[in-house]
C-alpha positions as CSV (number, residue, x, y, z in Angstrom):
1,X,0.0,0.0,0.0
2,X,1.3,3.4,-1.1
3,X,0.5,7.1,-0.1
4,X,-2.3,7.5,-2.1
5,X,-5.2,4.9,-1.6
6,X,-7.6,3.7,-4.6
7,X,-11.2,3.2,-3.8
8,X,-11.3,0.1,-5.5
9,X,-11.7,-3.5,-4.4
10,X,-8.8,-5.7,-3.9
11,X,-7.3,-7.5,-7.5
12,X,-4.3,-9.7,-6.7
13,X,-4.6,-11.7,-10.0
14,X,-4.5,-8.6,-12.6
15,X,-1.8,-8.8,-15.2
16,X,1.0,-7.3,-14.0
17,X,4.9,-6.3,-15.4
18,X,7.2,-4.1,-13.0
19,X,9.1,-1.3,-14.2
20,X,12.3,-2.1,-16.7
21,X,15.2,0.2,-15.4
22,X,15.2,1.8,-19.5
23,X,12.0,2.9,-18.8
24,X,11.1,6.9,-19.3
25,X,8.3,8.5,-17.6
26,X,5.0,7.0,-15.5
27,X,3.9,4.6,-17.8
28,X,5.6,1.9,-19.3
29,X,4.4,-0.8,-22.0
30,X,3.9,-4.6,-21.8
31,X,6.9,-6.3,-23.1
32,X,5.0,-8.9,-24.6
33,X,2.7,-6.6,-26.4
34,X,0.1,-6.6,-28.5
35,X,-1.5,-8.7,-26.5
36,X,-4.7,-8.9,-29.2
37,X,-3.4,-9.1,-33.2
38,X,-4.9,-9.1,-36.5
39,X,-7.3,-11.7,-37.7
40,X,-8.4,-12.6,-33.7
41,X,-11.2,-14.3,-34.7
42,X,-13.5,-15.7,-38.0
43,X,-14.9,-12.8,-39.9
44,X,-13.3,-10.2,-37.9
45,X,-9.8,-8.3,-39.5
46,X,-8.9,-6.5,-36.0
47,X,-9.9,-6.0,-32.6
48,X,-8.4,-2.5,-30.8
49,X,-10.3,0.4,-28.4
50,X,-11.9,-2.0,-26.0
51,X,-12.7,-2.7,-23.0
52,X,-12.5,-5.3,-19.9
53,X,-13.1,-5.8,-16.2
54,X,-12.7,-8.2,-13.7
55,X,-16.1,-11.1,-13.4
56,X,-16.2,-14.3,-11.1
57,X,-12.6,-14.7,-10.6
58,X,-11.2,-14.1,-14.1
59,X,-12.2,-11.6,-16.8
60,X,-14.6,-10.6,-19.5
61,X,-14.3,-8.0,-21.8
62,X,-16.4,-6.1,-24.7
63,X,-14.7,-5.4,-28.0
64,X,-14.5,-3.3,-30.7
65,X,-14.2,-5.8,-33.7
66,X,-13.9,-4.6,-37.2
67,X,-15.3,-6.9,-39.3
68,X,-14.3,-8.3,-42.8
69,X,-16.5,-5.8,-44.5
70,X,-15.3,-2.9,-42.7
71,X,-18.6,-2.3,-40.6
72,X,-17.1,-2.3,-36.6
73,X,-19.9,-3.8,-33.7
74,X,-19.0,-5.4,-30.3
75,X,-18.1,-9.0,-29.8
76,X,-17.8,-10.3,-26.0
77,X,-14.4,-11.7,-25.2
78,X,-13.4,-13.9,-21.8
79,X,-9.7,-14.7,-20.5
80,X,-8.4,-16.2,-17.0
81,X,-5.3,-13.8,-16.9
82,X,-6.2,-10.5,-18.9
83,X,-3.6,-11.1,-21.6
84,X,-4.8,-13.9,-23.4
85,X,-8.4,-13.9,-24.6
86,X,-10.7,-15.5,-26.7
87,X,-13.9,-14.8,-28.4
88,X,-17.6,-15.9,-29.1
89,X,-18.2,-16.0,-33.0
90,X,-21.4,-14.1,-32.9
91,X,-21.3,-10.0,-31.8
92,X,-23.0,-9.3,-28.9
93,X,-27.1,-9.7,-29.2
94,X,-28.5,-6.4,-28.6
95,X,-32.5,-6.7,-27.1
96,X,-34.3,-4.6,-26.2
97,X,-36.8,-3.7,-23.0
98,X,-39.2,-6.8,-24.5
99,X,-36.5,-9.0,-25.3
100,X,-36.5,-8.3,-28.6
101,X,-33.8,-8.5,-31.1
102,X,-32.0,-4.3,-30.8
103,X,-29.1,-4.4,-33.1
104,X,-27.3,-1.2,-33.7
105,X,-26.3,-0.3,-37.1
106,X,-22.4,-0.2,-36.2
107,X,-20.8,0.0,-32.9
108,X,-17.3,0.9,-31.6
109,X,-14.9,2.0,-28.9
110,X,-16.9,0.8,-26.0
111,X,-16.8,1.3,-22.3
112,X,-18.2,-1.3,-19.9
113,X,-18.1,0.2,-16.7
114,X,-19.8,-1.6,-13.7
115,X,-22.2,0.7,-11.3
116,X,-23.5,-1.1,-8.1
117,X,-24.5,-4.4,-9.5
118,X,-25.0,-3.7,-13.0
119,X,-22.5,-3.6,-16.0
120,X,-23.1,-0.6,-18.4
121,X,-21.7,-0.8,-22.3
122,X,-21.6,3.0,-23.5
123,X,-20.3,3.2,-27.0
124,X,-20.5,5.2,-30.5
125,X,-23.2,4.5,-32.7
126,X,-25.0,5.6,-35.6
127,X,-28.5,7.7,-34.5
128,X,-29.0,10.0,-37.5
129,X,-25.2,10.9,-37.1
130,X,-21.9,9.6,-34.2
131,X,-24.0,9.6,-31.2
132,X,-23.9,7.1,-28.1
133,X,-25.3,4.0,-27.7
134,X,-26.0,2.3,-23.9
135,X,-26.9,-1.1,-22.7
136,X,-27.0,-2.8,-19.3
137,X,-26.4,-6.5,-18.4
138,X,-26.1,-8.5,-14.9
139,X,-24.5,-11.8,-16.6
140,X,-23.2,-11.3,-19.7
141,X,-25.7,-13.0,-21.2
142,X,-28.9,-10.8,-21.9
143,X,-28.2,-7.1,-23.1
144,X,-30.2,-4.4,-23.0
145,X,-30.3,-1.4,-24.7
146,X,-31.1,1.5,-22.9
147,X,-32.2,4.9,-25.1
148,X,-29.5,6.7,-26.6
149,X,-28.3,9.3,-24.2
150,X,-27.9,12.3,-26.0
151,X,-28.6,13.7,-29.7
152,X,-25.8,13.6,-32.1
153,X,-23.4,14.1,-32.3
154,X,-20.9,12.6,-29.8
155,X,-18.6,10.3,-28.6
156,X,-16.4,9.2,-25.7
157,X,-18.8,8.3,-23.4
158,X,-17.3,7.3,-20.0
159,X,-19.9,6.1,-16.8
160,X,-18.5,7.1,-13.1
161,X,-18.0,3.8,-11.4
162,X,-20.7,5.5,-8.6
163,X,-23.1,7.8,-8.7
164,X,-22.4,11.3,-7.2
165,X,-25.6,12.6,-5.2
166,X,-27.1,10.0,-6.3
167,X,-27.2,10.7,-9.6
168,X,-24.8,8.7,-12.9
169,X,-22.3,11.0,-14.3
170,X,-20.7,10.7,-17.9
171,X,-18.4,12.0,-19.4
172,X,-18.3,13.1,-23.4
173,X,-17.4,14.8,-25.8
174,X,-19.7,16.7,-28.1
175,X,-18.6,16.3,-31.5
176,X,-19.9,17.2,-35.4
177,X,-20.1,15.0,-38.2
178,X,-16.3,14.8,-38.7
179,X,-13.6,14.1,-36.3
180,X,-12.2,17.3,-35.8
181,X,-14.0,20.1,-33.8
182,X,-15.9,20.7,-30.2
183,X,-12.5,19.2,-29.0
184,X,-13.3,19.4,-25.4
185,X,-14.8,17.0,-22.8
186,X,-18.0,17.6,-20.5
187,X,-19.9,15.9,-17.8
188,X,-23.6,15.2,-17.6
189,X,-25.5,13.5,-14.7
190,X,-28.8,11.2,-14.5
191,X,-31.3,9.9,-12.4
192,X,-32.4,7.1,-14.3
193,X,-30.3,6.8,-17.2
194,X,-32.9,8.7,-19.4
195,X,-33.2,11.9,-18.7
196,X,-29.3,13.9,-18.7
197,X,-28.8,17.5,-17.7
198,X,-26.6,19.2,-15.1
199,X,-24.4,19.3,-18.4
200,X,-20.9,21.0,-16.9
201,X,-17.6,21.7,-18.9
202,X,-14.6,19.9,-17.4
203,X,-11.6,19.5,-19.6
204,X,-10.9,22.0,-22.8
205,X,-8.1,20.9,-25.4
206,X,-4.9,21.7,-24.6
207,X,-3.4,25.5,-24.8
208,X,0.3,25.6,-25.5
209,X,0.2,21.3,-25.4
210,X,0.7,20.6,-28.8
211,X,-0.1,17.0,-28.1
212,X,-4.0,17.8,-27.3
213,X,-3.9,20.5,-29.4
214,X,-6.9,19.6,-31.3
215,X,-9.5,17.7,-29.4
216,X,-9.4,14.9,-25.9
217,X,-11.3,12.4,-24.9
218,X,-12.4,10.5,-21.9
219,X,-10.9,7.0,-21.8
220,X,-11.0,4.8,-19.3
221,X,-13.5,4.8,-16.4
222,X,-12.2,7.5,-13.6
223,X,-10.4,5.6,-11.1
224,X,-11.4,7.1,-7.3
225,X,-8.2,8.0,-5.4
226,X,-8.0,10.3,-1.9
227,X,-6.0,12.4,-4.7
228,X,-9.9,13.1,-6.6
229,X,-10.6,10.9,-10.0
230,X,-7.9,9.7,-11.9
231,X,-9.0,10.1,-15.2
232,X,-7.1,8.7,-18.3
233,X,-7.6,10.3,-21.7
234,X,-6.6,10.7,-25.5
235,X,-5.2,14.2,-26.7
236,X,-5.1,14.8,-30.6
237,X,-2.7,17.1,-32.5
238,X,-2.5,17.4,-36.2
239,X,0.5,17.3,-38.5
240,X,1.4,17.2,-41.9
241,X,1.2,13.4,-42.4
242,X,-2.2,12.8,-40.2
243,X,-3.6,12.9,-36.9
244,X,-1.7,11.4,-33.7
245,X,-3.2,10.0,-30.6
246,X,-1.6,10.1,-27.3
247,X,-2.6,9.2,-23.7
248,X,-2.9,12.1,-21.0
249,X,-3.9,12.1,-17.2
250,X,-5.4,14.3,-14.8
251,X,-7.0,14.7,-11.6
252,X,-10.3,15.7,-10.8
253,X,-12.2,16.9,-7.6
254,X,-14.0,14.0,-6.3
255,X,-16.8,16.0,-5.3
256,X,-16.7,18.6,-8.3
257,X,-15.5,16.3,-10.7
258,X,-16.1,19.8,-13.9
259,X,-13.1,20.7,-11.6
260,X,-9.6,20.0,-12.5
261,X,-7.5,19.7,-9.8
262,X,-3.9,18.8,-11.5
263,X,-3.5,18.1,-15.4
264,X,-0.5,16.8,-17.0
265,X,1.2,19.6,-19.0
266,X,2.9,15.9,-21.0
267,X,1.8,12.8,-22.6
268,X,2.0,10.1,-20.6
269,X,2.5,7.6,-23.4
270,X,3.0,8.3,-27.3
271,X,3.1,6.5,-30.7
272,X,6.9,5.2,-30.3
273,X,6.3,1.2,-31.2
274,X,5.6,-0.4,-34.6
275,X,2.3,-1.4,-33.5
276,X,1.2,2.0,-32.6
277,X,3.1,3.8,-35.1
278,X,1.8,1.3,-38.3
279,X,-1.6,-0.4,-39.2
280,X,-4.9,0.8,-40.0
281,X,-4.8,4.3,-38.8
282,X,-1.2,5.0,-37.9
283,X,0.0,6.9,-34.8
284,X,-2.6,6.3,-32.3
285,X,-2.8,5.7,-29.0
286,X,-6.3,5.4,-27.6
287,X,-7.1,4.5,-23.6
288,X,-10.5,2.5,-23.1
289,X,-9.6,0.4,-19.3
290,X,-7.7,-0.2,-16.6
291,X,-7.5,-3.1,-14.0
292,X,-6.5,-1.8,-10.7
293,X,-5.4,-3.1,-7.6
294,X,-6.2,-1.2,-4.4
295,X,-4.0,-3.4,-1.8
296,X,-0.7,-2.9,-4.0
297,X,-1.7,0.4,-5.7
298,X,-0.9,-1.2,-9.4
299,X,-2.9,-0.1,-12.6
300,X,-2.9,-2.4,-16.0
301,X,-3.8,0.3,-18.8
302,X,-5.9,-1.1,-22.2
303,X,-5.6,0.6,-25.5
304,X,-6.2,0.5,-28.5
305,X,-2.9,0.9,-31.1
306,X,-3.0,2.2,-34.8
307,X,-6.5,0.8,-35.1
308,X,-5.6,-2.5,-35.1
309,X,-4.4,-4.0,-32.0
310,X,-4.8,-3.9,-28.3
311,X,-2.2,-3.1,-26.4
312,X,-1.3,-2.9,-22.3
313,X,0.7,-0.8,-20.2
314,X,1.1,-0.5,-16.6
315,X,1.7,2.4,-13.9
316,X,0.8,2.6,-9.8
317,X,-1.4,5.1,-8.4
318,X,1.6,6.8,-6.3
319,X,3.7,7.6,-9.7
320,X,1.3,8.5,-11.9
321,X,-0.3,11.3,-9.1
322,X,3.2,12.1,-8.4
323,X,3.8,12.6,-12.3
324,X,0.7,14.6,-13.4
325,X,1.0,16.8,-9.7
326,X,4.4,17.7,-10.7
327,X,3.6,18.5,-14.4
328,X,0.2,19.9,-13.8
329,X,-0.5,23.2,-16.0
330,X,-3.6,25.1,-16.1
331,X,-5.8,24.9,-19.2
332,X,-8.1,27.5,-19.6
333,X,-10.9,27.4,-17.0
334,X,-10.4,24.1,-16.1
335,X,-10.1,24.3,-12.3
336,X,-13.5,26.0,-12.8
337,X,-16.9,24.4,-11.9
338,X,-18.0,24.1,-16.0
339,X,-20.9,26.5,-15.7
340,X,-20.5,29.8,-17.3
């Protein structure tokens, strides 16, 4: 047990790599990675931006699967140790309230995010435009779809593990029709999962950070420390050769959570390997989990690389507050509550 305590439950048998003494910075990389490749399973070309958590001893995860015709949904995937996985044939079978068959049109980079005793999948879908699609499950077995959040268009949506004041809270980001502007990230909050207001502005893109230059997004699940919520996100700069994707971290106020307590000025972890540098979309980085440990403090980080594989990194909850306390800048009115 560290300084700072994670109000999580206990995982001894999460994947786990210490730190190599060539590592630089927080956050270092699974040696063995990627942990998913191409061609995972029949029909589907590549698996990446997914997401997994811990279920009756071992773990089950919901993936972003793009299949041989290009069209991405969500297939279920199950492993004993979090590296290794494997994966039903079918995508998941959407119903809805009745029971009956709910597909959605396409689906990709989910969350699955577990509140009380329910597990939530919030991902991007097609409603008339990128908007967010929700379902709820207790066994991995029966799905259902819950309506559509908000109105397009939007992505990155990312459920509190809790409800604050008794409410849900998700994160997004308000989008357009293209990928480039409304770069920054907001908070809404629900009683019931249907109706969403108390809409707050939490995290704009980075000024001066070329790195998040151009839009973030909310990645994993907030992780709650005595720190605030650890929150790990993408950042997005554009160059002359294409976008690039990198992962960023900050802390927010656990009661305020519009508020940004500390915010790394850096990127915690860049396009550097072949696997995030080459394939489908080069130069991307993309945070959708973590696993995390509250006895030993230790955090397993999921991403998804170049649009084509998954990949796992690892940090503890003492260095990565240490790193993004020491490197914190302020962006804009971030340490604001997002009402103006």
């Amino acid at each position: 047990m560290g300084e700072i305590k994670m109000y999580a439950d206990n995982l001894p048998n999460m994947p786990w790599q210490n730190k190599p003494e060539t590592a630089i910075g927080p956050v270092w990389r699974y040696s063995e990675n990627p942990i998913i490749g191409r061609n995972p399973v029949e029909g589907v070309a590549r698996i990446f931006n997914s997401a997994v958590v811990p279920y009756e001893g071992k773990f089950i995860g919901v993936f972003r699967a793009e299949t041989n015709n290009g069209v991405p949904h969500l297939y279920l995937g199950r492993s004993e140790d979090a590296i290794h996985w494997t994966f039903d044939k079918e995508r998941i079978p959407f119903v809805n309230e009745n029971g009956e068959p709910f597909m959605p049109r396409y689906a990709y980079d989910p969350r699955l995010i577990k509140v009380e005793d329910t597990y939530y999948i919030i991902w991007c879908t097609d409603f008339y435009g990128a908007a967010l699609g929700l379902a709820k499950t207790t066994d991995f077995k029966t799905f259902v779809r819950i309506d559509n959040p908000f109105l397009p268009f939007n992505r990155n949506g990312v459920l509190f593990p809790r409800k604050l004041n008794g409410n849900f809270a998700l994160l997004s980001r308000p989008s357009d029709s293209g990928h480039t502007p409304f770069g920054d990230i907001f908070i809404s909050e629900s009683p019931d999962l249907v109706y969403w207001g108390k809409h707050k502005h939490v995290m704009t893109k980075g000024h001066g950070q070329w790195w998040q230059s151009l839009k973030i997004g909310g990645g994993a699940a907030p992780i709650e420390t005595s720190e605030g919520w650890l929150l790990f996100y993408h950042g997005v700069t554009g160059t002359c050769n294409g976008y690039v994707y990198s992962m960023g971290a900050a802390i927010l106020d656990i009661n305020e959570p519009s508020k940004v307590k500390y915010r790394s000025e850096n990127f915690i972890l860049t396009p550097e390997e072949w696997y995030e540098e080459r394939g489908f979309v080069a130069n991307v980085i993309f945070p959708c989990a973590t696993l995390h440990d509250a006895e030993t403090g230790r955090i397993a980080i999921y991403y998804g690389a170049a649009d084509s594989y998954v990949g796992l990194a690892f940090t503890t909850v003492d260095e990565i507050v240490a790193y993004v306390k020491e490197h914190h800048v302020d962006n804009a009115d971030d340490a604001t509550i997002g009402i103006i």
